[in-house]
Backbone as a ProteinNet text record, in pm:
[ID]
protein_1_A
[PRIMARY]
XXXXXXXXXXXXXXXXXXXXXXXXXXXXXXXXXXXXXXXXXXXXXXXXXXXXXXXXXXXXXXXXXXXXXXXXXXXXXXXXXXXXXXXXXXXXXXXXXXXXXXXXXXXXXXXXXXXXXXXXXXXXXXXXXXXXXXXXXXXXXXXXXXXXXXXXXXXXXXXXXXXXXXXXXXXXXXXXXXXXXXXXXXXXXXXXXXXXXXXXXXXXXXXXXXXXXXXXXXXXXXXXXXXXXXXXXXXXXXXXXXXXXXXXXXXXXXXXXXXXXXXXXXXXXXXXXX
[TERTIARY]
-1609.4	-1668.5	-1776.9	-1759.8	-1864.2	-1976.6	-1978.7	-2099.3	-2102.7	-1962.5	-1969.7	-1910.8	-1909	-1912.5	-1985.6	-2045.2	-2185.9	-2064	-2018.3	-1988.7	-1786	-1782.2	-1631.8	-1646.5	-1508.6	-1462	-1358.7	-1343.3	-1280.9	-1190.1	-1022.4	-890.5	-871.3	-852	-768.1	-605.7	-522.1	-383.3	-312.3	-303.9	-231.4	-326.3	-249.3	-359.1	-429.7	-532	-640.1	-594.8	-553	-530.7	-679.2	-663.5	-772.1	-768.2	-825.2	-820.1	-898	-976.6	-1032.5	-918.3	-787	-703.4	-591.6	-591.1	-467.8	-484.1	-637.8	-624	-684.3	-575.4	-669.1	-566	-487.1	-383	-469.2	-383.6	-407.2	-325.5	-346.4	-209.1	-237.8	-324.8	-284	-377.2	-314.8	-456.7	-444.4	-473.1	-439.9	-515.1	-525.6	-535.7	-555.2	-623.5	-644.5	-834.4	-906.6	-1025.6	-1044.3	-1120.6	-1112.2	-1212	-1308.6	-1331.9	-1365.8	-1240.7	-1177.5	-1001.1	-953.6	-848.5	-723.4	-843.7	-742.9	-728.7	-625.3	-627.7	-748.8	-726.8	-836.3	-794.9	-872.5	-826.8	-836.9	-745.6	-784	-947.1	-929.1	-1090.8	-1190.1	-1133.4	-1324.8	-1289	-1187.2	-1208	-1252.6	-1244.5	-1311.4	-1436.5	-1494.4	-1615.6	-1732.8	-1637.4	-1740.9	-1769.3	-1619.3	-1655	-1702.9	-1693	-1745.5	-1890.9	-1975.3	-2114.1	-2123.9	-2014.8	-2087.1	-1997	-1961.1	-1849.4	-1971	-1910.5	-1965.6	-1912.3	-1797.4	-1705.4	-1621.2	-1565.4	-1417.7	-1320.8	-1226.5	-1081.8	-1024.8	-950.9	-831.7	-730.2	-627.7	-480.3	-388.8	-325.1	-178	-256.4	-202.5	-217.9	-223.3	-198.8	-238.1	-353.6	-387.3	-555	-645.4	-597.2	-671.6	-695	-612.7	-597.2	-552.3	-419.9	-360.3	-249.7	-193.7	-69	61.1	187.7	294.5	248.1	156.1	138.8	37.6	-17.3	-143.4	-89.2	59.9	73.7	51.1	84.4	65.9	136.9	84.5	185.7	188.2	129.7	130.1	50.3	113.8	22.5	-103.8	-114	-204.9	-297.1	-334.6	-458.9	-535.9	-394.3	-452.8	-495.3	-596.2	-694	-710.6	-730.7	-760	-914.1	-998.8	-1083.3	-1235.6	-1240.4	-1378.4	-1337.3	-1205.2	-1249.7	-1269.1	-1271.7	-1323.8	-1463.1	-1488.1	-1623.4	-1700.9	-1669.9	-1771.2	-1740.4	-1718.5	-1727.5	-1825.7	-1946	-2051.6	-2122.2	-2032.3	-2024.1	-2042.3	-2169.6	-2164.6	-2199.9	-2133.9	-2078.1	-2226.4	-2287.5	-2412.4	-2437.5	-2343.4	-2377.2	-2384.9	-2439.5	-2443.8	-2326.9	-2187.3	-2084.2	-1995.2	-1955.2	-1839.1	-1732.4	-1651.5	-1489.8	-1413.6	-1326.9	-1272.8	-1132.6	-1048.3	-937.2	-844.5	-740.5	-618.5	-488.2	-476.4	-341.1	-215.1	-142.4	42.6	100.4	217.4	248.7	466.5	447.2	376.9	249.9	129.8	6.2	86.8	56.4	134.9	36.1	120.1	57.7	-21.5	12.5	-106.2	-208.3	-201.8	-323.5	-451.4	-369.8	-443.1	-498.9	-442.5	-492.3	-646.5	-615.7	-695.3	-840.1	-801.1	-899	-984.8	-901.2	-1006.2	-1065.5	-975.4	-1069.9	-1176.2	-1182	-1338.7	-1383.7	-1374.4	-1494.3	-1536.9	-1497.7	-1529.7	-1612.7	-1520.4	-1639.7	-1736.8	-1737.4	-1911.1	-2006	-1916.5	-2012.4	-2048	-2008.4	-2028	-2178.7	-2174.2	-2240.6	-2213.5	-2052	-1987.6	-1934.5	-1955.2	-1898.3	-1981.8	-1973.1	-2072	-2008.1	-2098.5	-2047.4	-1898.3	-1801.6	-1692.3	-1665.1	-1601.3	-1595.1	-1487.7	-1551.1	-1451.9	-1491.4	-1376.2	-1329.7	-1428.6	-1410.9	-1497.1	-1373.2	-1254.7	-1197.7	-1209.9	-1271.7	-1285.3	-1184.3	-1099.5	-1004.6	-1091.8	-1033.9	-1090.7	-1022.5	-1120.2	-1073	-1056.1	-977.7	-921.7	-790.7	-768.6	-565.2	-541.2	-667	-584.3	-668.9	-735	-789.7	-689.4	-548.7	-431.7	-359.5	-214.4	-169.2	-24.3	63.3	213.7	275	196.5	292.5	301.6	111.4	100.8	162.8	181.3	244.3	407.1	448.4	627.3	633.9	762.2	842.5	930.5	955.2	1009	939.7	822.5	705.9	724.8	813.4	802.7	956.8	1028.5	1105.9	1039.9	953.3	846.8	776.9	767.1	682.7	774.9	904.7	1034.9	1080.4	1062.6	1107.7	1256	1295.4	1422.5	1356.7	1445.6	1443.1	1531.1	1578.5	1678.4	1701	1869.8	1882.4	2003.5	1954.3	2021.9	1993	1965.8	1902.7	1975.8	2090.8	2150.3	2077.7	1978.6	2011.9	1859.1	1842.9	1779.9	1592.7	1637.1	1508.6	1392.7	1304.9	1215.5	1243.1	1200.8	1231.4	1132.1	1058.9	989.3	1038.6	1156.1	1210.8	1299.6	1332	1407.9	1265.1	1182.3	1052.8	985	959	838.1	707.5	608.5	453.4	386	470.3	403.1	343.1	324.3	176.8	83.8	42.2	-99.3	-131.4	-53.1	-67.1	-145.4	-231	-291	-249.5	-160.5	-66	-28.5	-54.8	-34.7	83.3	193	313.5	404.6	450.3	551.3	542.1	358.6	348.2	355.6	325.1	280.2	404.8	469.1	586.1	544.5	671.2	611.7	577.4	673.3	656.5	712.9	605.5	645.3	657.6	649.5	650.1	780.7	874	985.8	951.2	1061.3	1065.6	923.2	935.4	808.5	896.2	882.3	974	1026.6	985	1005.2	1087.7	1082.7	1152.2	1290	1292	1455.4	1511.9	1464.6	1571.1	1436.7	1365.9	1306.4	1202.1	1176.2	1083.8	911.8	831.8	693.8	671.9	628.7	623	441.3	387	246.8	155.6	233.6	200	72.7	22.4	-147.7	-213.9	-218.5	-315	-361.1	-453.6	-494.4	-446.5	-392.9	-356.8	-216	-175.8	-24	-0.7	75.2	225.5	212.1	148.4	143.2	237.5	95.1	52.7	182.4	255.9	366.5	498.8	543.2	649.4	646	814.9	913.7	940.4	975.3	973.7	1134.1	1183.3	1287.9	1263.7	1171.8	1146.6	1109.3	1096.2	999	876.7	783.7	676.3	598.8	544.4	468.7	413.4	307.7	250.9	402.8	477.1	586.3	675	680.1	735.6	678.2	554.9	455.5	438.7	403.6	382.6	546.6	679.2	794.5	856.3	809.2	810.8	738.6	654.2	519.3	584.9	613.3	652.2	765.7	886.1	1020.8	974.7	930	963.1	899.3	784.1	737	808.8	900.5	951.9	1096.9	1188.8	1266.9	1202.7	1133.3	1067.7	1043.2	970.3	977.2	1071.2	1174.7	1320.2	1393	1383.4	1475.5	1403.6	1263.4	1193.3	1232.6	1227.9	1259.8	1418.5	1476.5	1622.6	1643.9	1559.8	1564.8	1521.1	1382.9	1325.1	1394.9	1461.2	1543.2	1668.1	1732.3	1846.8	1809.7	1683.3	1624.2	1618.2	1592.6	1472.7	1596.7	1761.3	1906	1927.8	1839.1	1974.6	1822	1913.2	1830.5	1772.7	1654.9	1603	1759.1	1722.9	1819.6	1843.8	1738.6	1698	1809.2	1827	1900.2	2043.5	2132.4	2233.5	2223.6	2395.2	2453.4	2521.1	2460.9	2512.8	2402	2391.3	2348.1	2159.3	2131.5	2030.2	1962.2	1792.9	1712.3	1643.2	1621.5	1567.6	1469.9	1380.4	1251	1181.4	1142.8	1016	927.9	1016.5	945	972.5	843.6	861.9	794.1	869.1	801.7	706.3	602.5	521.7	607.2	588.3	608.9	791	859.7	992.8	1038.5	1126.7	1215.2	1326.3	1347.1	1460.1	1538.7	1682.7	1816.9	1889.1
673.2	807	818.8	733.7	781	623.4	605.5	477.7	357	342.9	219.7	78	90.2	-23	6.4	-19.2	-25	-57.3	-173.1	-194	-194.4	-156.1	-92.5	-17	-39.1	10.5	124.8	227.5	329.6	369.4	326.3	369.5	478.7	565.6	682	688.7	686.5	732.2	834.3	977.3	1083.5	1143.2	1269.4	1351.5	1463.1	1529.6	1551.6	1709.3	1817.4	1944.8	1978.6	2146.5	2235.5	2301.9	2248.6	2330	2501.1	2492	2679.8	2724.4	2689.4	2766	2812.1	2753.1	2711.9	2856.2	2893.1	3045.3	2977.2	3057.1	2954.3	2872.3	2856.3	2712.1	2607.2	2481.1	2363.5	2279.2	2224.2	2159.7	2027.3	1967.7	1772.3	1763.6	1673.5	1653.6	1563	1483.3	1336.5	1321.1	1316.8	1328.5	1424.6	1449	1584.8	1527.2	1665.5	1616.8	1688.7	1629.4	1583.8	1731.7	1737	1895.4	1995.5	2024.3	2124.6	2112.3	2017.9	2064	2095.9	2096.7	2085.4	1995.7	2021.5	1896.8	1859.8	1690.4	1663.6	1705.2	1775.9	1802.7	1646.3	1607.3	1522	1504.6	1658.6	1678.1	1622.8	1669.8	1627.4	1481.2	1442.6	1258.2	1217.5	1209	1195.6	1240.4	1372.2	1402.3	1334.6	1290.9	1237.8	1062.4	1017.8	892.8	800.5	918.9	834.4	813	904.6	846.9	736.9	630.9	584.6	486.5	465.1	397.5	273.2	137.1	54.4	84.2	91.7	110.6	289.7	293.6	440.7	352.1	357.4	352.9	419.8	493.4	576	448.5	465.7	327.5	490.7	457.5	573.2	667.2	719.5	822.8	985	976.3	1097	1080	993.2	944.6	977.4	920.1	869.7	1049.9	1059.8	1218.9	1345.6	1292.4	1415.8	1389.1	1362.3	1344.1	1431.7	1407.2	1533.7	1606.6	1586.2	1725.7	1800.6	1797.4	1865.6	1886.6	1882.1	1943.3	2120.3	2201.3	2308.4	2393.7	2500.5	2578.4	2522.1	2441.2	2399.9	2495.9	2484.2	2576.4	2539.8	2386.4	2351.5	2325	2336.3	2256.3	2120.2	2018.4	1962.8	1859.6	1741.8	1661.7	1572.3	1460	1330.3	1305.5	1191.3	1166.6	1188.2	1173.9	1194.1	1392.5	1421.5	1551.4	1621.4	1564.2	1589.2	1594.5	1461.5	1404.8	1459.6	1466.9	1479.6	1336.3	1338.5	1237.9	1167.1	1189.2	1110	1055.4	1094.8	1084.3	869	831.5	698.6	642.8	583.8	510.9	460.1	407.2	370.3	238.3	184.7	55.1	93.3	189.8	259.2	206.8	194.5	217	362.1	365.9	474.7	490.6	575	557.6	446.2	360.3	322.1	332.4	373.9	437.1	304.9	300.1	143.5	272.8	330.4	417.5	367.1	413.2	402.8	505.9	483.7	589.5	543.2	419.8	380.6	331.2	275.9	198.7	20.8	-62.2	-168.4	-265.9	-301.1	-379.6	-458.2	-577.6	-689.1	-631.6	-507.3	-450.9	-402.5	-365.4	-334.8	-395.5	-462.4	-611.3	-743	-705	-785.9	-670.4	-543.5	-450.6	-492.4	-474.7	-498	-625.2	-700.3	-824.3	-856.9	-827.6	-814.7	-749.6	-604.7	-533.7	-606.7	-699.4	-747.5	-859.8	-935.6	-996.1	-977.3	-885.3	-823.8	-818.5	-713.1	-666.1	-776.2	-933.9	-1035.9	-1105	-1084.4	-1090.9	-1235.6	-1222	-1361.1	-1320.5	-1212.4	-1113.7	-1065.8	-1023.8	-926.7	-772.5	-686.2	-495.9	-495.5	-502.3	-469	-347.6	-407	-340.2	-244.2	-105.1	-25.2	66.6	162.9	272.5	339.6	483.2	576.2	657.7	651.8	696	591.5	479.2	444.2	360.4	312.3	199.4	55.4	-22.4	-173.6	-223.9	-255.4	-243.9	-343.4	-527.5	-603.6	-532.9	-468.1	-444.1	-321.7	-237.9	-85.4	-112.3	-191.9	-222.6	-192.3	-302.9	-250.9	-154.5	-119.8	-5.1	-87	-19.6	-47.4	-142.1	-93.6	-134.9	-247.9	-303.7	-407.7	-553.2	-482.1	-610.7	-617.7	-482.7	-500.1	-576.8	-652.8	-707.3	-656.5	-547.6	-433.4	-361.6	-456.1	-395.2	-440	-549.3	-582	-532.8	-444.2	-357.2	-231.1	-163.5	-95.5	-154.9	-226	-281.7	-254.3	-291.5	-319.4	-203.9	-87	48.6	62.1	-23.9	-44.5	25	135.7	223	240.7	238.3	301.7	425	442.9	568.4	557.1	545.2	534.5	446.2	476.7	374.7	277.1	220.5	73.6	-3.7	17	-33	-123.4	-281.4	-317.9	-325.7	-259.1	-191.8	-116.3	-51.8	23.6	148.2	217.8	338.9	417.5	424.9	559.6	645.2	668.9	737.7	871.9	779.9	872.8	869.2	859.6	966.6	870.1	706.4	626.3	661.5	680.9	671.7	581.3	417.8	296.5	268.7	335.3	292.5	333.6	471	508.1	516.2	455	477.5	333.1	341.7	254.3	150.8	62.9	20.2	-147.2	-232.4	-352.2	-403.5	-257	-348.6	-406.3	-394.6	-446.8	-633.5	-675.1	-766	-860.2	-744	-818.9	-776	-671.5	-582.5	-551.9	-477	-369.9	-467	-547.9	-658.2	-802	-877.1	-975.6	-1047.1	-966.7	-1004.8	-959.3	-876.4	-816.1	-680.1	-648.6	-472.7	-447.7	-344.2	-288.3	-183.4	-51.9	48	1.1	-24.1	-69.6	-176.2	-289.4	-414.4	-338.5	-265.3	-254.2	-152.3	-125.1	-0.4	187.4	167.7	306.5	311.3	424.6	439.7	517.5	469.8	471.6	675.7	713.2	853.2	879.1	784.2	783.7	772.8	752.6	806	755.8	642.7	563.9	619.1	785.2	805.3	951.3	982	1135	1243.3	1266.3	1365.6	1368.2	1285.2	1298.1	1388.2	1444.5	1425.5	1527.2	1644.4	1776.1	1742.5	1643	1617.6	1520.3	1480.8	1404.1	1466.4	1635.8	1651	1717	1756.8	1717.9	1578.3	1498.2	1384.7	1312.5	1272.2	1223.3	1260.1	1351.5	1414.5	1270.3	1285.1	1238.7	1251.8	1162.4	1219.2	1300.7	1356.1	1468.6	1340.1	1241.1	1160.8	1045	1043.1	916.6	995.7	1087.8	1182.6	1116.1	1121.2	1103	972	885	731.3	648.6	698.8	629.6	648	778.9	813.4	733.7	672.9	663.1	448.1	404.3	294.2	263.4	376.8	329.2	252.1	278.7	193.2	81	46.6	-84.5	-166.5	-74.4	-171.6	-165.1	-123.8	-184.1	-315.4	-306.6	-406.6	-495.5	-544.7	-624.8	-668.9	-585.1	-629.8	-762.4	-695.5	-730.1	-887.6	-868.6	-1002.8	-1122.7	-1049.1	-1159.9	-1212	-1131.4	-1192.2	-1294.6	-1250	-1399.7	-1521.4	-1517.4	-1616.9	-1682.1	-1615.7	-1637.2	-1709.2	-1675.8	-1718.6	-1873.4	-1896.1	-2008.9	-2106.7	-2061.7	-2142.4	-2202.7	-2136.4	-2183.1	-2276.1	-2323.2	-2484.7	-2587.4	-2676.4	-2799.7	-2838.1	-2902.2	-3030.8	-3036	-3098.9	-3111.2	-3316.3	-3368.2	-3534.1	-3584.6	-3438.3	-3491.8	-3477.2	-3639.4	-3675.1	-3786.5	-3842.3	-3951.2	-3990.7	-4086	-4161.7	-4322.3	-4420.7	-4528.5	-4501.7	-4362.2	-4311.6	-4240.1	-4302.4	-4227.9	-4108.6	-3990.8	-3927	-3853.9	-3873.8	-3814.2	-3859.2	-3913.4	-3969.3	-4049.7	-4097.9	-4220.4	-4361.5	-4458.2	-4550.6	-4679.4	-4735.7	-4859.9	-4993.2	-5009.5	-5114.2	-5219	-5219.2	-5350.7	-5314.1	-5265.9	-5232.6	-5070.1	-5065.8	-4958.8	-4896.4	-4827.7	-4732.6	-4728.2	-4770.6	-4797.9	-4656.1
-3849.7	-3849.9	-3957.7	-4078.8	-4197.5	-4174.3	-4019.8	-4011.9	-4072.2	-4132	-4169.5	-4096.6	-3979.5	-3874.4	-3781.3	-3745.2	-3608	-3444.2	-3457.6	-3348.6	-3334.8	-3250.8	-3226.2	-3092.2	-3011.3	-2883.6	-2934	-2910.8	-2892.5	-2806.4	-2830.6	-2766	-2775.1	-2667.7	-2715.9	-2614.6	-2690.4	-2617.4	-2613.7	-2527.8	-2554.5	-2482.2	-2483.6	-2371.7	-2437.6	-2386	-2534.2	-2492.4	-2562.7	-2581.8	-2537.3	-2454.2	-2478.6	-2610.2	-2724.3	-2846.2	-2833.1	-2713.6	-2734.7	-2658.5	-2647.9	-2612.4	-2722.5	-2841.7	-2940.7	-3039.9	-3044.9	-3133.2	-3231.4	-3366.7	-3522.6	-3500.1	-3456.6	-3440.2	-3441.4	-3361.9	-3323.8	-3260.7	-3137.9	-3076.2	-3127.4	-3168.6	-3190.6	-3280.7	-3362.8	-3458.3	-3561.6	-3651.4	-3693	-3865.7	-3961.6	-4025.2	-4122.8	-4239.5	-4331.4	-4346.2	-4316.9	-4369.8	-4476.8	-4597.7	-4727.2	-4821.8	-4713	-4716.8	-4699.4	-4620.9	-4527	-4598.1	-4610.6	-4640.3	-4509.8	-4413.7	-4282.2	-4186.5	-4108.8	-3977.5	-3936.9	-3933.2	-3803.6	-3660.5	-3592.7	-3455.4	-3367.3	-3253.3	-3187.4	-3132.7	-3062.8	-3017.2	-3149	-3239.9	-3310.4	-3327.4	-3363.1	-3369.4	-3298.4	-3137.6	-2991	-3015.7	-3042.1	-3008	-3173.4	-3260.3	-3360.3	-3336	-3252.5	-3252.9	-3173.3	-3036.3	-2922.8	-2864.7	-2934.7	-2915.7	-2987.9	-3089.6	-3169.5	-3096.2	-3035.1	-2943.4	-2880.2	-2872.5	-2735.4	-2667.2	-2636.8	-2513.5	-2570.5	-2454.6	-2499.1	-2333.5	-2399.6	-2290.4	-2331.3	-2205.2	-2156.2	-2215.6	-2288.4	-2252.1	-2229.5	-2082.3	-2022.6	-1951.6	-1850.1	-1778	-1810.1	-1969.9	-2027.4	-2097.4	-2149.3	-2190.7	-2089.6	-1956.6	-1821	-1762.4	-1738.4	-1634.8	-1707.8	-1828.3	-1885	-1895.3	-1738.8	-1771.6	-1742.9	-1791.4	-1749.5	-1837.2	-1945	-2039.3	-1965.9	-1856.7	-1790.4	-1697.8	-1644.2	-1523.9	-1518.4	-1386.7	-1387.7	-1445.5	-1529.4	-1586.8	-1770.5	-1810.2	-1909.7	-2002.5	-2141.9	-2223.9	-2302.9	-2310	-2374.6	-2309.1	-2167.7	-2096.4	-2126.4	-2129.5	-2131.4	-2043.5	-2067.1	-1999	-2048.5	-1922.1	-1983.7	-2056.9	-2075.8	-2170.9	-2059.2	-1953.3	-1839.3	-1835	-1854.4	-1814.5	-1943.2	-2051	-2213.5	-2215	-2194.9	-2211.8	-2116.4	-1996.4	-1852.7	-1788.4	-1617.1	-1580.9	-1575.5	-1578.4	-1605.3	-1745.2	-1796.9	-1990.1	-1988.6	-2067.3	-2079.4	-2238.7	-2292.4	-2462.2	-2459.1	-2596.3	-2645.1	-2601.8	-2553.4	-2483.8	-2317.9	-2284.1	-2107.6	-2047.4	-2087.3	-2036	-1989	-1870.8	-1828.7	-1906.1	-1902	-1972.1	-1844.4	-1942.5	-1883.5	-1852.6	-1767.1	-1780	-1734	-1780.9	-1736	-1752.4	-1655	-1592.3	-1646.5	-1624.6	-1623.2	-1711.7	-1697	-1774.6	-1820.3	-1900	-1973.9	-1971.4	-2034.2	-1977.2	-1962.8	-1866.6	-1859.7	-1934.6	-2043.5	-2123.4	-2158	-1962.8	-1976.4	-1922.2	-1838.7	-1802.8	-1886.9	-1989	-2112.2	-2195.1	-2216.7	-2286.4	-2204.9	-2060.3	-1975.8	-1993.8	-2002.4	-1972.5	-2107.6	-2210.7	-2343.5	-2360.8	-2293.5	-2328.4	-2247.6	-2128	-2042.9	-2094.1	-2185.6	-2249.7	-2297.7	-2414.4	-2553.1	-2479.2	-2379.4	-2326.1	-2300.5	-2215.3	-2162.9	-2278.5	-2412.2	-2483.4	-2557.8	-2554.1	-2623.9	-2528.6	-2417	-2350	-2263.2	-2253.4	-2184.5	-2054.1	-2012	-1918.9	-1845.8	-1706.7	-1630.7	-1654.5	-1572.7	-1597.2	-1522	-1648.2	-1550.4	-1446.9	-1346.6	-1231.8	-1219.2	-1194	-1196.5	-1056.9	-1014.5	-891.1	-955	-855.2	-862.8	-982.8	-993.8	-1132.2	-1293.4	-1246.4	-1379.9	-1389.7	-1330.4	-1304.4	-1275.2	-1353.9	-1318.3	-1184.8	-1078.2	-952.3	-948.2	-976.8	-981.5	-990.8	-1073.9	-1168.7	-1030.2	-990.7	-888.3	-821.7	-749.8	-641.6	-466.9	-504.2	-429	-422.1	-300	-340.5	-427.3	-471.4	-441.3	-353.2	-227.2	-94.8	-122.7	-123.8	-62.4	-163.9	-288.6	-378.5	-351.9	-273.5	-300.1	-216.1	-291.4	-175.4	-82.2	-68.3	8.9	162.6	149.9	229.9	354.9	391	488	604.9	481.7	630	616.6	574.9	654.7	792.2	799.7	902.5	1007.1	960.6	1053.5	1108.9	1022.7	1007.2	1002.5	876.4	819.9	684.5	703.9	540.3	487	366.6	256.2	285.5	245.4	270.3	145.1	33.4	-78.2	-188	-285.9	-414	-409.1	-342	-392.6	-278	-205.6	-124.6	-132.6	-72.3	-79.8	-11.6	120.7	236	153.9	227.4	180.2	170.7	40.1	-29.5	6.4	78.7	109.9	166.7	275.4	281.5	207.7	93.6	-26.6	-145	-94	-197.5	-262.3	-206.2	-281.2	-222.6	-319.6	-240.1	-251.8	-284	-276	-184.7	-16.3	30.5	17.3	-76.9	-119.9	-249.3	-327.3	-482.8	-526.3	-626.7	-621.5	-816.4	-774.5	-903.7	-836.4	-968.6	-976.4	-974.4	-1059.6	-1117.9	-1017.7	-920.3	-834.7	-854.8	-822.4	-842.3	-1019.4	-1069.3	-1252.1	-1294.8	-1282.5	-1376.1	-1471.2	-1510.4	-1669.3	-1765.3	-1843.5	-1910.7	-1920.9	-1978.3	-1951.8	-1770.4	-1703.1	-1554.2	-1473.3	-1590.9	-1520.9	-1529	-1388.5	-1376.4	-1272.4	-1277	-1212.4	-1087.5	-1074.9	-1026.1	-878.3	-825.4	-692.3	-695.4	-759	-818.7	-838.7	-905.6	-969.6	-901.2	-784.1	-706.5	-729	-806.9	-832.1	-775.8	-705.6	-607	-711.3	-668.1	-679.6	-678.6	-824.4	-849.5	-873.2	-846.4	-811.2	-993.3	-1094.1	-1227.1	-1235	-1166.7	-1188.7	-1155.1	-1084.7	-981.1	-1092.4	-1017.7	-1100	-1065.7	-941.9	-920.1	-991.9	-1056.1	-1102.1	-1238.3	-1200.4	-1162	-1042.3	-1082.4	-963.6	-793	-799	-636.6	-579.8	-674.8	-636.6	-584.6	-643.1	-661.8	-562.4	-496.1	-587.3	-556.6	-670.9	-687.6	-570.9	-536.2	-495.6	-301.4	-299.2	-152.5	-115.7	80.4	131.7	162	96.4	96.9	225.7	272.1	359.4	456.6	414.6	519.5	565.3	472.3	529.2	621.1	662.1	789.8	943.4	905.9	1032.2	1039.3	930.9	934.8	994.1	933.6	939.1	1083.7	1135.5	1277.9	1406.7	1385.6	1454.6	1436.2	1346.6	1315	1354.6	1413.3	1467.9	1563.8	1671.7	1786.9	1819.5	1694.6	1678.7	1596	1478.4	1441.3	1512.5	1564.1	1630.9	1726.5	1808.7	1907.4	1818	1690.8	1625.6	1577	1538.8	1495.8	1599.9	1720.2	1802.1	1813.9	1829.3	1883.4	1800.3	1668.2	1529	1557.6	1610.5	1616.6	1704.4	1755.1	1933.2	1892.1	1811.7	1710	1640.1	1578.1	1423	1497.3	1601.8	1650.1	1705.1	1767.2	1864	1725.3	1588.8	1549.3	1364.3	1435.9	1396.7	1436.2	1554.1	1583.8	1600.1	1558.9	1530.3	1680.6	1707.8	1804.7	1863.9	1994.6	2067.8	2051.5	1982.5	2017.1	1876	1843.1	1725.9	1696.5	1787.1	1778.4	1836.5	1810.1	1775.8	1913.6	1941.5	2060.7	2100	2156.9	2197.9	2232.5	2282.3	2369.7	2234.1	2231.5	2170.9	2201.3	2213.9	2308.5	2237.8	2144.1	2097	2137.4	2236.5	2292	2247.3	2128	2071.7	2139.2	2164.9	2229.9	2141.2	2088.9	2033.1	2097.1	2064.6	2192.7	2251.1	2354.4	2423.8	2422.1	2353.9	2438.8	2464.5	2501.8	2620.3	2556	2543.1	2434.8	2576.9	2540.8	2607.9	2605.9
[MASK]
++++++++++++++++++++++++++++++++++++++++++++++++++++++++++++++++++++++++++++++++++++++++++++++++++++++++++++++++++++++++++++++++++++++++++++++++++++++++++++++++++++++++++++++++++++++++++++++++++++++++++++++++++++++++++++++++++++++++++++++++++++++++++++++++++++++++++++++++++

C-alpha cells in the first residue's frame, strides 16, 4: 500500500461487505491505520491495492460471488470482488479478476491458478484462459456430471433414493449435471473426497448463482424432474440390452475345452487337426 513493491498479485478471501450499508459502523476490516486510529475497512484495502495489483484473484466462492454471506435476506450486502470492482474492472497488467470458486476454494486449483499467473506475468505463459465469470476454463470448463463416476446410472436411469446408496444422486437433490466443478475428478485434497465421491450430492457452491439459486438444498432439482423422466425408458432399454450382453459375454469361447478335437480353427500347414 505505501509503494514499496512494484510487482505483486493480489488474493482476496472472504466476501467483501457493502460498507455504505454498516452506518458509522463497519462489518470487516483488518488492521489499525496509523492515522486515523481506526479500522482498516476491507473495502479500502481492495480499493487501495488493486490498481497497483498485476493480477487480483477471487480464492472461495465468497471472494468469487459472495457467497452464503450474500445470500438473500442478508444484512451486510455482501459481494464478491467483479461485483466490487465492476465486471469489466482490469489490474495494471490488463488482466480481469480472476475467480478459482469453491467453497472451500480446492486447493490444487488454487495453486495451479497462481502459478499460470506468475507464469504469464513472467512472460513463460500465454493470457490465461478464462469463462465469461472469470473461471480458468481448463479447472470449470466441465460440469460435475461429467467427472463422476456415478454418471453412468444416469444414463441408465438408475437413481438413488437414499444417501447410502451407490447410483446417481440427482434425484435426492445433486445438480452435478449443470454445475460447473472439477472435484469429483481431482477431490478436495490431496485427490480424496470430492462431494459426489463420498455419498454428498453436488449444492452447486462453484457457480454464481449460489447458494440462492440452489435451495432448498436436499430437493430435486426443478430441471432433474423433466430430464430423469424423459431418460426412464431409454434407460431401462439400455439396462435390459446390457444384461443380454453382459450375460453372452460370461461364458467363455465355446473352442475352449478339453477333449482329443481342436476346434479354433486353427490349422497348422501341411497337417489336419484330428
Amino acid at each position: 500500500m505505501r509503494g514499496e513493491i512494484d510487482n505483486f498479485v493480489l488474493v482476496v478471501e472472504g466476501s467483501i461487505p457493502n460498507e455504505h450499508l454498516s452506518g458509522e459502523g463497519y462489518w470487516a476490516a483488518m488492521g489499525t491505520d496509523a492515522a486515523t486510529g481506526q479500522p482498516i475497512k476491507t473495502n479500502d484495502w481492495i480499493t487501495r491495492l488493486a490498481p497497483k495489483a498485476l493480477a487480483v484473484v477471487g480464492a472461495g466462492s465468497c471472494a468469487t460471488w459472495g457467497g452464503i454471506h450474500a445470500m438473500q435476506g442478508n444484512p451486510t450486502g455482501c459481494m464478491g470482488l467483479r461485483d466490487f470492482l465492476g465486471w469489466d474492472w482490469k489490474s495494471k497488467a490488463g488482466l480481469p479478476i480472476v475467480n478459482v470458486p469453491g467453497c472451500p476454494v480446492q486447493p490444487d486449483n488454487f495453486m495451479e491458478t497462481l502459478l499460470y499467473l506468475l507464469r504469464q506475468l513472467a512472460g513463460l505463459a500465454p493470457l490465461i484462459p478464462l469463462d465469461d465469470a472469470g473461471r480458468p476454463t481448463w479447472l470449470f470448463g466441465n460440469t460435475v456430471h461429467n467427472g463422476c463416476d456415478r454418471a453412468a446410472y444416469y444414463e441408465q436411469a438408475d437413481f438413488a433414493a437414499d444417501y447410502s446408496s451407490h447410483k446417481c444422486l440427482v434425484k435426492i437433490g445433486c445438480w452435478g449435471p449443470v454445475v460447473q466443478c472439477n472435484v469429483p475428478k481431482r477431490g478436495w485434497m490431496a485427490g480424496i473426497g470430492g462431494c459426489p465421491n463420498v455419498g454428498g450430492i453436488c449444492i452447486g457452491c462453484t457457480m454464481p448463482g449460489f447458494p440462492d439459486k440452489f435451495q432448498p438444498f436436499m430437493d430435486e432439482p426443478p430441471g432433474a424432474v423433466l430430464s430423469s423422466s424423459l431418460i426412464k425408458p431409454y434407460g431401462a432399454l439400455i439396462r435390459n440390452l446390457r444384461k443380454i450382453t453382459n450375460h453372452t459375454l460370461n461364458k467363455e469361447p465355446k473352442w475352449r475345452h478339453n477333449g482329443p478335437e481342436l476346434t479354433t480353427g486353427y490349422r497348422a500347414e501341411g497337417t489336419v487337426a484330428r
